[in-house]
C-alpha positions in Angstrom: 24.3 35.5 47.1 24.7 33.8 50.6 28.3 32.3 51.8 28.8 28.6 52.5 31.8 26.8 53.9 32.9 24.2 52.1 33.3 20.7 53.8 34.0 17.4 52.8 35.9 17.8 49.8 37.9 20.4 47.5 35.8 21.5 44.9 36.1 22.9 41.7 33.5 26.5 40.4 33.7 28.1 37.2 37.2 26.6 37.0 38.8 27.7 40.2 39.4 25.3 42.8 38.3 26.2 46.6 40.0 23.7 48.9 38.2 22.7 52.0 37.6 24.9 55.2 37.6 27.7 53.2 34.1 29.7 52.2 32.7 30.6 48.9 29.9 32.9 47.6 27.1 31.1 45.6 23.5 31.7 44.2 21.0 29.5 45.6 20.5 27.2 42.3 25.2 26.8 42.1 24.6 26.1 46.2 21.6 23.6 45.7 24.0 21.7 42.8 26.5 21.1 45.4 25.0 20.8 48.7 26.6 17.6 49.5 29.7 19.9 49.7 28.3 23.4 51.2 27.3 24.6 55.1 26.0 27.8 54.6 27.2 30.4 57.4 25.0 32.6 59.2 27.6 34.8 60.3 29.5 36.6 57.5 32.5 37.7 59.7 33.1 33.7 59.0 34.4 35.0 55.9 38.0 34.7 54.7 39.3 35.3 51.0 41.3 32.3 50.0 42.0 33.9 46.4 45.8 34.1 47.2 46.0 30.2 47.7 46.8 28.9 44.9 49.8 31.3 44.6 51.2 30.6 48.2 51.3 27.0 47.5 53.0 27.4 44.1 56.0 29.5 46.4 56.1 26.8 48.8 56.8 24.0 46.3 59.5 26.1 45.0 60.9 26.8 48.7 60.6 23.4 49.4 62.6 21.7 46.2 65.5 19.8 47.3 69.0 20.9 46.1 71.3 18.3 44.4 
């Protein structure tokens, strides 16, 4: 499996969403179905782990509700 960063867009794989900027792990034949979307990286110390997202922005919104 070689790492890409994703640009352009979010995009959704295997029903997880990975927002742009971030990087993701792919096969060659999931990277070749959305290369329109993928860079690949060289370097792997590019890589960050962006499975805590989706449950930083939930906390947010809730931080960030306004009061009546």
């Amino acid at each position: 499996m070689k790492s890409y960063l994703i640009k352009n867009s979010d995009i959704m794989h295997k029903g997880k969403i990975f927002p742009e900027g971030s990087t993701i792990e792919l096969d060659e034949q999931e990277a070749s179905q959305l290369s329109n979307y993928l860079e690949e990286l060289k370097d792997s110390s590019l890589i960050t782990d962006h499975s805590s997202l989706t449950n930083n922005k939930e906390q947010i919104t809730k931080n960030n509700k306004r009061s009546k």
